[in-house]
C-alpha atoms as an extended CHARMM CRD file, in Angstrom:
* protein
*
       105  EXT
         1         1  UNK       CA              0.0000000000        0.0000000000        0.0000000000  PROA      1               0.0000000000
         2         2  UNK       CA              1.1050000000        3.3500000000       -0.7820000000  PROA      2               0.0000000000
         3         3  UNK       CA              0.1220000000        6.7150000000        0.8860000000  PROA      3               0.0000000000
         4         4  UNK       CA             -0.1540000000        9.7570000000       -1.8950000000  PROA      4               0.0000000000
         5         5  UNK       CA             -0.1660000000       12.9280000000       -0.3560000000  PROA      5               0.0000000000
         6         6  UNK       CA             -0.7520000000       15.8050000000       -2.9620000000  PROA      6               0.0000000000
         7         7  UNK       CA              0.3090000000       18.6930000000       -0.7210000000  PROA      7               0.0000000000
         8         8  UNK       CA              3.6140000000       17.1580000000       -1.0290000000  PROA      8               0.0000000000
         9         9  UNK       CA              4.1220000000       17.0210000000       -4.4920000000  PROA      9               0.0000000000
        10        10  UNK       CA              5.7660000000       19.2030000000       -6.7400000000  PROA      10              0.0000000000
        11        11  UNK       CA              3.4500000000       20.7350000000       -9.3640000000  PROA      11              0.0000000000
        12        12  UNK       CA              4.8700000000       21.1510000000      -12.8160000000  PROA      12              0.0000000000
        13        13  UNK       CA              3.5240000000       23.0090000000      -16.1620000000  PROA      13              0.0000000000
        14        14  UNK       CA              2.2360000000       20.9170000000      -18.3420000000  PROA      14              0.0000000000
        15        15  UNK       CA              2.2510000000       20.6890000000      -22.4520000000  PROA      15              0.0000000000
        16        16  UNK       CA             -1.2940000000       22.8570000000      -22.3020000000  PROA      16              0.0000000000
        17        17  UNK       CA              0.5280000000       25.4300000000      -19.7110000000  PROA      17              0.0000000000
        18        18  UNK       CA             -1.5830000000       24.6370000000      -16.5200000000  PROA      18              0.0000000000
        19        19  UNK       CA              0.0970000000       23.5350000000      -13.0540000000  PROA      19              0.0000000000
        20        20  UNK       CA             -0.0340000000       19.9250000000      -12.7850000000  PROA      20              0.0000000000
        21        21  UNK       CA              0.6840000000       17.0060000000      -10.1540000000  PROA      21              0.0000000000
        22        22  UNK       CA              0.7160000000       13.9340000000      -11.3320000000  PROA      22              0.0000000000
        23        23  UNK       CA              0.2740000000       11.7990000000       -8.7880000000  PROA      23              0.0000000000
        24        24  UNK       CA             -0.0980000000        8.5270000000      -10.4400000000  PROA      24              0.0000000000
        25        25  UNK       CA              1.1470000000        6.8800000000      -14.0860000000  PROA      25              0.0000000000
        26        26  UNK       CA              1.2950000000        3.7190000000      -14.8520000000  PROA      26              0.0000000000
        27        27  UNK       CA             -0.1490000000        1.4880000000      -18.3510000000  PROA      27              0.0000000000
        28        28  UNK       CA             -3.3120000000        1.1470000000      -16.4880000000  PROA      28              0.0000000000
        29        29  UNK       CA             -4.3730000000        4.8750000000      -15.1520000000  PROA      29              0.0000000000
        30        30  UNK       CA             -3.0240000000        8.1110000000      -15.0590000000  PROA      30              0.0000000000
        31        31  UNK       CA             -4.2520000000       10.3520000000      -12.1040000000  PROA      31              0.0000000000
        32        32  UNK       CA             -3.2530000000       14.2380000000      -12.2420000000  PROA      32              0.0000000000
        33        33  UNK       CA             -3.9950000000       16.9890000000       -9.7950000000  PROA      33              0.0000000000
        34        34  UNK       CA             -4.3870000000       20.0420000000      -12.5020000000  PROA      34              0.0000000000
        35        35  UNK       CA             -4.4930000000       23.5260000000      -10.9380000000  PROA      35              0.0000000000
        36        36  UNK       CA             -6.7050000000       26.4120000000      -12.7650000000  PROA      36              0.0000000000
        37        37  UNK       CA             -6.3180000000       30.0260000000      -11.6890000000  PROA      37              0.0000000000
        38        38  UNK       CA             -9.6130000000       32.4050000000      -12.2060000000  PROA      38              0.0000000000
        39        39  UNK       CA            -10.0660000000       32.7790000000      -15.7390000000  PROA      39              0.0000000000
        40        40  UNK       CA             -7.6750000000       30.0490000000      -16.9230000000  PROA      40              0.0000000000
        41        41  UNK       CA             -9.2450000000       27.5950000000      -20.0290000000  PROA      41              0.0000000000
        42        42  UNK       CA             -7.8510000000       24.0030000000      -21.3170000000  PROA      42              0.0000000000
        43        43  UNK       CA             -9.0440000000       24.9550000000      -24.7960000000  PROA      43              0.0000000000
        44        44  UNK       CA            -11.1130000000       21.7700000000      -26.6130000000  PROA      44              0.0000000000
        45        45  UNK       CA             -9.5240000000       18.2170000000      -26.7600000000  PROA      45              0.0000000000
        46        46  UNK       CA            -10.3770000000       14.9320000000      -27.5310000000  PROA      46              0.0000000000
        47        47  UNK       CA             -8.1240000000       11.7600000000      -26.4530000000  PROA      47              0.0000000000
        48        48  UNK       CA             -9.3030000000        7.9430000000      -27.1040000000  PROA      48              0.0000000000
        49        49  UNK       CA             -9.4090000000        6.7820000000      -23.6310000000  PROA      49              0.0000000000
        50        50  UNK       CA            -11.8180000000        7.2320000000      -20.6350000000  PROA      50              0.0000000000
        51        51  UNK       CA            -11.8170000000       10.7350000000      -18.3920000000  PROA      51              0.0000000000
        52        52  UNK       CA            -13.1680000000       11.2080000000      -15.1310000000  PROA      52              0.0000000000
        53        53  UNK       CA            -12.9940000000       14.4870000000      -13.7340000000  PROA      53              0.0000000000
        54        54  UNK       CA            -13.1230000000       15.1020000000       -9.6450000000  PROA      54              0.0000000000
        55        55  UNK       CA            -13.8470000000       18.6990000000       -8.3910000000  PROA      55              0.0000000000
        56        56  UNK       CA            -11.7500000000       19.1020000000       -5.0210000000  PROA      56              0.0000000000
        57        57  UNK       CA            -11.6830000000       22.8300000000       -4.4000000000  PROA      57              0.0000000000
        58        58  UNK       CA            -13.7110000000       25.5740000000       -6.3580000000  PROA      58              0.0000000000
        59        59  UNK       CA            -15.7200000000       25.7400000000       -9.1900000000  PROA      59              0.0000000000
        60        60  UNK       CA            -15.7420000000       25.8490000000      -13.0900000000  PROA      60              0.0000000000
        61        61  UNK       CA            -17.4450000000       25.0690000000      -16.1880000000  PROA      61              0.0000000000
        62        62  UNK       CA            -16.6570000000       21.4910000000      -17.5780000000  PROA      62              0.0000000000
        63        63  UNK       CA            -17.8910000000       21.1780000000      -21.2880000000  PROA      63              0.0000000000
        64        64  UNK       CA            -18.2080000000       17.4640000000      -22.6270000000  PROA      64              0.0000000000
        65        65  UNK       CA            -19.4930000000       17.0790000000      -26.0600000000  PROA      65              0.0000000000
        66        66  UNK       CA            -21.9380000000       19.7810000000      -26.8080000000  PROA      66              0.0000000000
        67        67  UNK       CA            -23.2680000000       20.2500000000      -23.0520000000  PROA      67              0.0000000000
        68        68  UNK       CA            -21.8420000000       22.5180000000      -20.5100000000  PROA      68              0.0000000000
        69        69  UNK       CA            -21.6990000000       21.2940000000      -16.7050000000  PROA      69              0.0000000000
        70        70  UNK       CA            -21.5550000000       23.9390000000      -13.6550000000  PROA      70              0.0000000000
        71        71  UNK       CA            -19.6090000000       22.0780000000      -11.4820000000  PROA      71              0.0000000000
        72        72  UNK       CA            -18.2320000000       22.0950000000       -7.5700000000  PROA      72              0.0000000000
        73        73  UNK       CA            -16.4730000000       20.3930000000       -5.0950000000  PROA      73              0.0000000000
        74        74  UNK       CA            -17.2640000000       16.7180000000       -4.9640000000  PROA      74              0.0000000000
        75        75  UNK       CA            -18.8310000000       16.6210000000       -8.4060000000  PROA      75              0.0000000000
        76        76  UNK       CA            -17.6820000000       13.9610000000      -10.4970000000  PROA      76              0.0000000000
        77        77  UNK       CA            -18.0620000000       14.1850000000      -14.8470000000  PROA      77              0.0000000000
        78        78  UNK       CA            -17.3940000000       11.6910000000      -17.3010000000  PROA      78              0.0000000000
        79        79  UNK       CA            -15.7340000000       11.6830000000      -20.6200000000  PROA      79              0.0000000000
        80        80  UNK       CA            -16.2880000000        8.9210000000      -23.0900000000  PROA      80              0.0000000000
        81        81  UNK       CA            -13.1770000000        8.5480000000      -25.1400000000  PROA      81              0.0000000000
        82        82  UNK       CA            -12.9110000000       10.6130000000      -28.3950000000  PROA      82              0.0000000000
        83        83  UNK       CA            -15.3970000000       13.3490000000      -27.1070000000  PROA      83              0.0000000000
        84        84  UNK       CA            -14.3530000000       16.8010000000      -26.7010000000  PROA      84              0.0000000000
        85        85  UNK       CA            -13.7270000000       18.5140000000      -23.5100000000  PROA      85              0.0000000000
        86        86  UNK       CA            -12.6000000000       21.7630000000      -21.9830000000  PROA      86              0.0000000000
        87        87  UNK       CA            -12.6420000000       23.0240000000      -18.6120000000  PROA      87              0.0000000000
        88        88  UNK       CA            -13.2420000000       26.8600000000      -17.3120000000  PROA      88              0.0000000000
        89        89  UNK       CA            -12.1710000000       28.2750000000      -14.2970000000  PROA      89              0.0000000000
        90        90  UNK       CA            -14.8390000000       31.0830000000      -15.1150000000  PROA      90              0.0000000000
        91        91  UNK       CA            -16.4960000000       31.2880000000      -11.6860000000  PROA      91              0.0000000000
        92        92  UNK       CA            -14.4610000000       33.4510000000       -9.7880000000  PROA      92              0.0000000000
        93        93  UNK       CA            -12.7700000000       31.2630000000       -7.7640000000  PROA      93              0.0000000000
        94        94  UNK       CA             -9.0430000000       29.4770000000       -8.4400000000  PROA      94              0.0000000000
        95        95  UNK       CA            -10.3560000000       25.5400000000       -9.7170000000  PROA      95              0.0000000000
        96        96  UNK       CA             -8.4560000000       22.3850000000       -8.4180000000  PROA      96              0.0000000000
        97        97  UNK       CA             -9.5270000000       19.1020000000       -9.9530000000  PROA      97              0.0000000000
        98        98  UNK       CA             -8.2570000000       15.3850000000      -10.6730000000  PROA      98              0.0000000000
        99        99  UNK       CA             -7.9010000000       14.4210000000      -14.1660000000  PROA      99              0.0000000000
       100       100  UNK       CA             -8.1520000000       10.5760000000      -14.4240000000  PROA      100             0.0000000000
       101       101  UNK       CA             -7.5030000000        9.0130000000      -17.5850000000  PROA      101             0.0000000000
       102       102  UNK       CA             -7.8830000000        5.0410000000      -18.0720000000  PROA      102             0.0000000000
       103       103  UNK       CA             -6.0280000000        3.4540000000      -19.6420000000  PROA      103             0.0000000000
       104       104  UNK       CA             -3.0170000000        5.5910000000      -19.1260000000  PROA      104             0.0000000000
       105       105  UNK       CA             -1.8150000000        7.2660000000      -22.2960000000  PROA      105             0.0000000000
């Protein structure tokens, strides 16, 4: 068993220019903690795996597809693979979520 502790973990930019902590990345699953100051945008993407998002601190806009999701702490959104999604921190708030991809890519 392993104990993750995000706090502890040094965020990086990634390729899309948003503070990132991946916490776990392996063939099976890739877990990130991805950081979004107020107004930031991850512009529209599509990969061919499944996303789950996790809200754990603010609020934003996630957009799947053609439909637009208010979303807070706790929330949990889905991503099929090959759909399109962006996230906005465009609530006022700084917008701290877990990107979970599976399988990894």
């Amino acid at each position: 068993m392993s104990v993750i502790r995000m706090s502890k973990i040094k965020g990086e930019i990634n390729s899309k220019g948003f503070l990132t902590k991946t916490l776990i990345s392996h063939k099976n699953a890739a877990v990130r903690n991805i950081l979004l100051d107020v107004g930031d945008v991850i512009p529209p993407h599509a990969v061919p795996v499944d996303v789950f998002f996790y809200v754990i601190k603010g609020k934003g806009t996630i957009v799947i597809g053609e439909d637009e999701n208010l979303v807070d702490e706790g929330d949990i959104i889905v991503c099929p693979p090959n759909v399109f999604m962006s996230v906005k921190a465009d609530q006022g708030v700084n917008f701290s979520f877990l990107n979970i991809k599976t399988p990894s890519l």
